[in-house]
N, C-alpha and C positions, 0 to 999 in steps of 0.2 A: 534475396539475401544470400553471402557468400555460401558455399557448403562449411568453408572451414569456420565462418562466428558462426554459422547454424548448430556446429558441432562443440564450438565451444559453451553455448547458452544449454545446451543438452547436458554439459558435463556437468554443469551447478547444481541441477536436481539429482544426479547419481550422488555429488555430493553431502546433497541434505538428506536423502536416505541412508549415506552411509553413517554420516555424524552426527544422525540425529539429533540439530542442536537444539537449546532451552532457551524460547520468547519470552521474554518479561513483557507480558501485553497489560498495557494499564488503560482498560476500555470502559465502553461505556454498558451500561448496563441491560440495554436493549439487545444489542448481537454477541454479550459477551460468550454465549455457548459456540454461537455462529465461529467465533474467532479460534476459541480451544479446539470446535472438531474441525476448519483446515487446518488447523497446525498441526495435529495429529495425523489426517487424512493426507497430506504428502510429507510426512515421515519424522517432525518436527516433535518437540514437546513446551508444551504450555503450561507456563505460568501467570496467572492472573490478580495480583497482588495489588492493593491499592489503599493500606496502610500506609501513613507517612512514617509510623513507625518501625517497619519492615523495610520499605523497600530500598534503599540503599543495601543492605543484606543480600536482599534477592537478586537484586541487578550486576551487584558480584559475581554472581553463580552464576548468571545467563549468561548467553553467548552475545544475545540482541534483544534492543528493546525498541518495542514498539507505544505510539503515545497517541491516542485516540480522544479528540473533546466532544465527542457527542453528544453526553448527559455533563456539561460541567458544573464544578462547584470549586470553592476556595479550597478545600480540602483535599478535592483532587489532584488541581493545579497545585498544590502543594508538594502534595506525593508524586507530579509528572517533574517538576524541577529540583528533587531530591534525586529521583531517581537519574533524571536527566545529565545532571552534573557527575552524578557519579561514572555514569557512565560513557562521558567524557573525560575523566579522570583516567579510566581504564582504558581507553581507546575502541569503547565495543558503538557498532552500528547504531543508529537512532532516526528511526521512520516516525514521522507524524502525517494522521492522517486528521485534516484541517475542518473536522464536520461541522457544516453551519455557518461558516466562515460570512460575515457580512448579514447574520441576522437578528443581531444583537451588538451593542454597543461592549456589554459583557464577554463577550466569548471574542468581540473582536481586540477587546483588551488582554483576555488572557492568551491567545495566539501571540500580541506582538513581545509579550514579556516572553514567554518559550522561547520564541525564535531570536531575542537579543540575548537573551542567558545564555542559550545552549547552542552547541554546534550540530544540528543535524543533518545528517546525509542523503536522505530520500524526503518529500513531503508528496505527497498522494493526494487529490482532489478533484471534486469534477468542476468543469467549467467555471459554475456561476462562485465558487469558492475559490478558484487560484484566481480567479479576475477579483474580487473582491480583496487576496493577501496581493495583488500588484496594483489595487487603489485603481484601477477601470471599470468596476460597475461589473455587476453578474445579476442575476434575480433565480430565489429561491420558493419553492412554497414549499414547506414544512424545511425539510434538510435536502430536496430533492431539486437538481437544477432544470429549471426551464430557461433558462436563457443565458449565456455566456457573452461574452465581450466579444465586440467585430474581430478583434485578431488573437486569437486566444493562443497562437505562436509567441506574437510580441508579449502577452502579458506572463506566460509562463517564462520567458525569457528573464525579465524581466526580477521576475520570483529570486529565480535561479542564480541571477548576478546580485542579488540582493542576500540572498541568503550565503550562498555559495553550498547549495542544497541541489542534486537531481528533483527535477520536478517530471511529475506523471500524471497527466490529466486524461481522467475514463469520459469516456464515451463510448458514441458507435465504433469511432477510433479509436485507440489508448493514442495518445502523444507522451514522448517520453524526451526532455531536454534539460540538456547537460555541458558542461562548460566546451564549445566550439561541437555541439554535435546533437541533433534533432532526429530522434526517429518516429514510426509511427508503425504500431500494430494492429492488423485488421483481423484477427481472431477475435470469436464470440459470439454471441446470439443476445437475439430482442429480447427477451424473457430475462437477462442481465441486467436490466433497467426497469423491471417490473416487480422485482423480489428483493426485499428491506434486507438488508444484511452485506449485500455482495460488495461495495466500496470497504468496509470494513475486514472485509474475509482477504479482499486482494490486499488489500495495504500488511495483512497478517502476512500473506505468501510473502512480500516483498521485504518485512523482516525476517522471516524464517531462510530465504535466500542470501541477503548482505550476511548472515550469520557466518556462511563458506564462502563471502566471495569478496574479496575486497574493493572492486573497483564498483562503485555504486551504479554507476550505466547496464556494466554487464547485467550484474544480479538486478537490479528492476528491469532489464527485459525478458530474463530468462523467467523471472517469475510470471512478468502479466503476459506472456507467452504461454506459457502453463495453464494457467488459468484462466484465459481467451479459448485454448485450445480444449480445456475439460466442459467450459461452457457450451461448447458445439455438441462434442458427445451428448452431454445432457439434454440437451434443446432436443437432437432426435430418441430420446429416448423417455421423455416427461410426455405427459398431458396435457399441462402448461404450469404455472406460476409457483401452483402448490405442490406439486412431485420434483419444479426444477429443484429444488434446493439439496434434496437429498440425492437426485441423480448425480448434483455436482461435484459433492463428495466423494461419491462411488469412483466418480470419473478420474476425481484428482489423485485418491490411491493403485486406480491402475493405471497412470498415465506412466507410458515409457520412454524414456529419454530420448530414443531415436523417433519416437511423432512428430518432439520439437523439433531436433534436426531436419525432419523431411516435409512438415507441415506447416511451422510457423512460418504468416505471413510479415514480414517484418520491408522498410523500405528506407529510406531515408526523406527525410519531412520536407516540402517546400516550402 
């Protein structure tokens, strides 16, 4: 990667520590602690609201919102397209991260209503979930993917001219594709894929960054760059599965903005 976008995906995190801005994260109830402490841990602040009666309120005030179907119910999807519109109204960021995608007839309902309602700008997923929102087949057991579509380029592409959304698909690799432009991040560690929480924590970072950054490509790399790169520190510094989580935190409050620059592996996708 250039020195000079190295140096620019570096500037985004000096940003969100200096602006400390406010995530309306409307999650699910399993990682919602998970999602408040990286928000906090690289310099953000969290709000986690999931009133239908609130949030339109709340989402005024954020900077950016994030929209998570993890645990769905109507009540939620309720509160995620009150909130959603609203904040299209305003013009503020809007990440979904697409949990479970294709393992229910329900959740695959309530994804396609979000995404015709609302305009949003990042959607976050691994494999067998963006092959499932581009209608090619993925396979999940619980929420976790084992198998993704033969060309999981084509099918985030696909996402992507469909929604008119950056897509970001985690893996061993992160893949990040966006209107005429494919990248791919190889920061991270094994132990990212063993510990319940992390798809949801990254998809946090990646709205706590579009908060400072307008162009949605830059800020989803500069985030899963971030948080690729906190996940190494941790990896050498855990025991394994159940220390990584808190080392990764550690890691994400002392990450300094010239690691990105001098460490992120970043390349452009074939």
């Amino acid at each position: 990667m250039a020195n000079a976008e190295a140096a620019t995906l570096a500037r985004v995190l000096e940003r969100v520590r200096e602006g400390q801005p406010v995530v309306h994260a409307i999650t699910n109830w399993v990682t919602a602690s998970d999602v408040a402490n990286v928000l906090e841990a690289i310099g953000a602040r969290p709000i986690l609201a999931i009133a239908p009666e609130e949030v339109v309120e709340i989402v005024s005030r954020a900077d950016s919102l994030m929209l998570n179907l993890g645990t769905p119910t109507s009540e939620r999807l309720k509160a995620m397209a009150l909130a959603g519109q609203q904040a299209n109204r305003l013009q503020k960021p809007v990440t979904l991260d697409p949990v479970g995608a294709g393992a229910s007839a329900f959740r695959d309902n309530l994804l396609q209503r979000l995404l015709s309602d609302l305009r949003v700008h990042v959607i976050r997923g691994n494999r067998a979930e963006i092959g499932a929102l581009a209608g090619v087949g993925g396979r999940l057991r619980g929420v976790t993917a084992v198998e993704g579509p033969p060309d999981i380029g084509r099918a985030a592409r696909e996402v992507c001219l469909r929604t008119g959304a950056v897509v970001a698909v985690s893996g061993e690799r992160d893949l990040i594709v966006g209107k005429g432009r494919s990248m791919e991040i190889w920061n991270g560690h094994p132990w990212m894929g063993r510990v319940t929480g992390m798809g949801c924590m990254a998809t946090a970072t990646i709205a706590a960054f579009l908060a400072v950054e307008k162009d949605p490509m830059i800020g989803t790399l500069a985030a899963l760059a971030c948080f690729g790169l906190a996940g190494e520190h941790a990896g050498r510094r855990a025991a394994g599965p159940g220390t990584f989580k808190p080392a990764l935190l550690d890691a994400l409050s002392l990450m300094n903005p010239r690691e990105i620059e001098e460490s992120a592996r970043l390349e452009e996708a074939k």
